[in-house]
ROSE-4610 file (N, C-alpha, C; in Angstrom, 1 decimal, always signed):
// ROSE-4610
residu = [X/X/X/X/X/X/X/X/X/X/X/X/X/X/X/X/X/X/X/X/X/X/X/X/X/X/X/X/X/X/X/X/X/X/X/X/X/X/X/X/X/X/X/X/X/X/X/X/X/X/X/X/X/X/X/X/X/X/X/X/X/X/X/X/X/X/X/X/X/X/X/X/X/X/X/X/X/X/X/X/X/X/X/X/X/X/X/X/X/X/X/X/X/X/X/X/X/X/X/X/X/X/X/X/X/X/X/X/X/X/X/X/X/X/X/X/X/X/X/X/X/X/X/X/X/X/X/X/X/X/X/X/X/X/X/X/X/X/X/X/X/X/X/X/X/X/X/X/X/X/X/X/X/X/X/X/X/X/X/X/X/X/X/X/X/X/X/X/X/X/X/X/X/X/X/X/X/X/X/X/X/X/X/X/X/X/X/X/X/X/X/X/X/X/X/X/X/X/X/X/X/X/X/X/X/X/X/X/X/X/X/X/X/X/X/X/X/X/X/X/X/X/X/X/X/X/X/X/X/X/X/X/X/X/X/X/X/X/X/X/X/X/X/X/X/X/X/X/X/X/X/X/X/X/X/X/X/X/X/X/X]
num = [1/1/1/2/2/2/3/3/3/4/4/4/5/5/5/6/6/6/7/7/7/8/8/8/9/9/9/10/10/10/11/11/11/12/12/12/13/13/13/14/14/14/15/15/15/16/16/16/17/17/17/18/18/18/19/19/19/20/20/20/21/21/21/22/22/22/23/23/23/24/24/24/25/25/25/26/26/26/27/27/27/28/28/28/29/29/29/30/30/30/31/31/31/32/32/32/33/33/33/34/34/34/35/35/35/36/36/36/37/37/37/38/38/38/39/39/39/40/40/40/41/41/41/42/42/42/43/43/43/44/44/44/45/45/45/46/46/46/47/47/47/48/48/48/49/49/49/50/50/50/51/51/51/52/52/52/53/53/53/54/54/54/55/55/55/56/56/56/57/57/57/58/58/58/59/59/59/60/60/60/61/61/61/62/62/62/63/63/63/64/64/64/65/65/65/66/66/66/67/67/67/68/68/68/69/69/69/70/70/70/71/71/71/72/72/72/73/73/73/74/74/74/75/75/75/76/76/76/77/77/77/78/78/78/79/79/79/80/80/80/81/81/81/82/82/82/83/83/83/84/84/84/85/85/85/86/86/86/87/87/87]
x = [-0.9/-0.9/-2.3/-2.9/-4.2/-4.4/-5.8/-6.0/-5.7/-5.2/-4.8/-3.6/-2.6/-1.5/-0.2/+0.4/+1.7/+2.9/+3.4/+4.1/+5.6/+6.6/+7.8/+9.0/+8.5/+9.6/+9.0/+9.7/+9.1/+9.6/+10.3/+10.5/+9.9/+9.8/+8.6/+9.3/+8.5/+8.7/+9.0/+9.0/+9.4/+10.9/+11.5/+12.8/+13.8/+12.5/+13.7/+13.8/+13.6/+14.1/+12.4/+12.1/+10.7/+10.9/+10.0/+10.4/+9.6/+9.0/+8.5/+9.9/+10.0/+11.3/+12.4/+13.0/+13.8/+14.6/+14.0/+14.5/+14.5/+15.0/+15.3/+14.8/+13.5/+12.9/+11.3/+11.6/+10.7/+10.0/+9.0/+8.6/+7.8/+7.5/+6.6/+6.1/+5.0/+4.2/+4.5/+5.3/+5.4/+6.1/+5.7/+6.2/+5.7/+4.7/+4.0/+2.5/+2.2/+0.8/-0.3/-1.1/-1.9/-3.5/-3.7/-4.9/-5.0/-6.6/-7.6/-7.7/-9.0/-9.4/-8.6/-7.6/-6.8/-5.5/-5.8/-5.0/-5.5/-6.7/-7.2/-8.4/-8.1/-8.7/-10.2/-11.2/-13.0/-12.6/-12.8/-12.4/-14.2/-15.1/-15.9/-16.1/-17.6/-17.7/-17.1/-16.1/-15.6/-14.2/-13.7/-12.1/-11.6/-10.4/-9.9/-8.0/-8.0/-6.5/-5.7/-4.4/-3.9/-2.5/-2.7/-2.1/-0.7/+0.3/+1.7/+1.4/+2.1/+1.8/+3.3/+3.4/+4.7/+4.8/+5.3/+5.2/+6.4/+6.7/+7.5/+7.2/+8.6/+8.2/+8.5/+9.2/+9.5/+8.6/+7.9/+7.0/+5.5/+5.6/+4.1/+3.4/+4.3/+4.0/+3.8/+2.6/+2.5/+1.7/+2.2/+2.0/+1.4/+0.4/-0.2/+0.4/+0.1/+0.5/+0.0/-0.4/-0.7/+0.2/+0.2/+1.3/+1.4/+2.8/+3.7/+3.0/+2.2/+1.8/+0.4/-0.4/-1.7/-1.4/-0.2/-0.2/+0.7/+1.2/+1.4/+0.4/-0.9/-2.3/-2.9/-3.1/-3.9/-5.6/-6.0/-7.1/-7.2/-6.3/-6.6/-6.6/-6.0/-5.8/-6.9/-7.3/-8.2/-9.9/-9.8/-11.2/-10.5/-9.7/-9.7/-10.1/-9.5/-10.4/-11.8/-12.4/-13.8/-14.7/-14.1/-14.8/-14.5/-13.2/-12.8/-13.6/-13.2/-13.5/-12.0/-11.8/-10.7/-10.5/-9.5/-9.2/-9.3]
y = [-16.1/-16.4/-16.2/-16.9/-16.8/-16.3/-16.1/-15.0/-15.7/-15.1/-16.2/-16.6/-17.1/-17.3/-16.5/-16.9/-16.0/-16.0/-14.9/-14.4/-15.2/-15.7/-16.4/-15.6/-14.5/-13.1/-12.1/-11.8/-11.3/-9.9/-9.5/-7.9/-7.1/-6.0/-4.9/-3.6/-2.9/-1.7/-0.4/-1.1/-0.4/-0.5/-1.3/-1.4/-0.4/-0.2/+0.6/-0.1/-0.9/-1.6/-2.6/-2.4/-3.1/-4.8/-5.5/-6.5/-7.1/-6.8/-7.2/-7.1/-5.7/-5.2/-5.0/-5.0/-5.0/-3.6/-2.8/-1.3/-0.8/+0.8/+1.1/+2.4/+2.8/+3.4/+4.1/+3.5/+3.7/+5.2/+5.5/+6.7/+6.4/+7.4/+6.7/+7.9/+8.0/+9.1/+9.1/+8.1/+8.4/+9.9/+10.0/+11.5/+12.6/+12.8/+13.7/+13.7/+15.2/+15.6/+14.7/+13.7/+13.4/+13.9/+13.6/+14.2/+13.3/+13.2/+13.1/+11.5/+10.4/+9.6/+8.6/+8.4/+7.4/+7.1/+8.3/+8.2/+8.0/+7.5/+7.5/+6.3/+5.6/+4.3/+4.6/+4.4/+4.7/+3.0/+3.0/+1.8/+2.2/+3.0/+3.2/+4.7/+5.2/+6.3/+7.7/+7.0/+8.0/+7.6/+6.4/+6.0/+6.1/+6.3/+6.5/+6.2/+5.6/+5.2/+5.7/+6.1/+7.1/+5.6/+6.0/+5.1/+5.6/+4.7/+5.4/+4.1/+4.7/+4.0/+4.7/+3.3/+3.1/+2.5/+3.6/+3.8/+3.1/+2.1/+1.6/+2.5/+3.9/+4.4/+4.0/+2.6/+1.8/+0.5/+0.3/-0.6/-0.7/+0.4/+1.0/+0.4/-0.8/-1.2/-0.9/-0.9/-0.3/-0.8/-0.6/-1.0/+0.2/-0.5/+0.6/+0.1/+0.8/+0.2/+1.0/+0.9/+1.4/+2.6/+3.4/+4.3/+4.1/+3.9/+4.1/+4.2/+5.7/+5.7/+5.4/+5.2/+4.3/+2.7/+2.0/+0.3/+0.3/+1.4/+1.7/+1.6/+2.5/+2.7/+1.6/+0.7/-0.3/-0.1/+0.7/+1.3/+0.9/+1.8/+1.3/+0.4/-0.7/-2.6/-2.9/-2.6/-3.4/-2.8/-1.3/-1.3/-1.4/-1.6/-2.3/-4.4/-4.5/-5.7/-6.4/-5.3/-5.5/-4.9/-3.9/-3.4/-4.1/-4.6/-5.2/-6.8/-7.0/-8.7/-9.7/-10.2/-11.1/-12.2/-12.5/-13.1/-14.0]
z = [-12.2/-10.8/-10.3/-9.6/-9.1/-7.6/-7.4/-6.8/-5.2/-4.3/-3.0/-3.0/-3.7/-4.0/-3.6/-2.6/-2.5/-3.2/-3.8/-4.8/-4.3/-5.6/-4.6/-4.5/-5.1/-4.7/-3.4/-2.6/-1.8/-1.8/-2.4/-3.0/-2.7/-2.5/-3.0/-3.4/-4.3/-4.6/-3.1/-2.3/-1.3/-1.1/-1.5/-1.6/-2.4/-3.6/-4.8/-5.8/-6.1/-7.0/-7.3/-8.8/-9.0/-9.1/-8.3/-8.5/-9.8/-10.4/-12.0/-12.7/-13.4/-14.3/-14.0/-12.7/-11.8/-12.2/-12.8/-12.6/-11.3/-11.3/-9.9/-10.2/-11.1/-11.6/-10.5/-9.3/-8.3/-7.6/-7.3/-7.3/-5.8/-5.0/-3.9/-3.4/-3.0/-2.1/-1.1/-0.4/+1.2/+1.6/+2.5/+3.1/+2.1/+1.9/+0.9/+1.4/+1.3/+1.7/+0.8/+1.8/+1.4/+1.0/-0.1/-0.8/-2.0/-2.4/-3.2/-2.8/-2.9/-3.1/-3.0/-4.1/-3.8/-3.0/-2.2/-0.9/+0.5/+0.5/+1.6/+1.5/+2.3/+2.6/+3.8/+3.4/+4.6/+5.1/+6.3/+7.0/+7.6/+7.8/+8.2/+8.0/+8.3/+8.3/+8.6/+10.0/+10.5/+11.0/+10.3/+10.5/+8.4/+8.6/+7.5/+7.9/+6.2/+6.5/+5.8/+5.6/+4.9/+4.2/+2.6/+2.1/+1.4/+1.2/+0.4/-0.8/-1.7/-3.4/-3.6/-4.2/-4.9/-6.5/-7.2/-8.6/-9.3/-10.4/-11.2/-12.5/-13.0/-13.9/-15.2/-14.8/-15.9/-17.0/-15.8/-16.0/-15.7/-15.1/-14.9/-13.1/-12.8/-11.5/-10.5/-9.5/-8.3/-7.5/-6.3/-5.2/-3.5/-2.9/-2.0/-0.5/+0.4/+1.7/+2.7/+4.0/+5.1/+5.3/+5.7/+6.3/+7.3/+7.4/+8.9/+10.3/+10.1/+11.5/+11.5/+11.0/+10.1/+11.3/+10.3/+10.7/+12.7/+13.0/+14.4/+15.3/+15.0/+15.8/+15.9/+17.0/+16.8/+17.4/+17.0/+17.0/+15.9/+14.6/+13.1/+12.8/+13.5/+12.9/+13.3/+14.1/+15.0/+13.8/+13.4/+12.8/+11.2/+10.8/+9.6/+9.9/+10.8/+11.4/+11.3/+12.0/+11.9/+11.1/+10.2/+9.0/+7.7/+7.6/+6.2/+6.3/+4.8/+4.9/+5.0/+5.1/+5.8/+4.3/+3.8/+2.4/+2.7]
């Protein structure tokens, strides 16, 4: 599948269930003290986004996402906006 291309399963490991291996083998950070590097997204020097990752322990698959109260603030949409690059 190439890069740009939307996927024709629209699934996600946020469901529970992996949409690759379709185990129910799912693991996820959400609601868990966030820490180190790969939980935290620099939108700028002094904005930061806090991310949940979701783990397939079956297949190794995973997937990241905004947190909850992260994609709520539109402060944070707005400087992931103008700091990110746009696909």
């Amino acid at each position: 599948m190439g890069m740009g291309k939307k996927m024709g399963n629209t699934q996600t490991l946020k469901s529970g269930t992996c949409p690759r291996c379709g185990a129910n083998e799912v693991y996820t950070t959400h609601g868990s003290l966030k820490r180190g590097e790969r939980m935290i997204l620099a939108v700028s020097s002094w904005k930061r986004i806090f991310l949940d990752t979701y783990i397939c322990s079956s297949c190794g698959h995973f997937e990241e996402y905004i947190s909850d109260d992260d994609m709520k603030d539109p402060k944070m949409i707005e400087g992931i906006k103008k700091e990110l690059r746009k696909v």
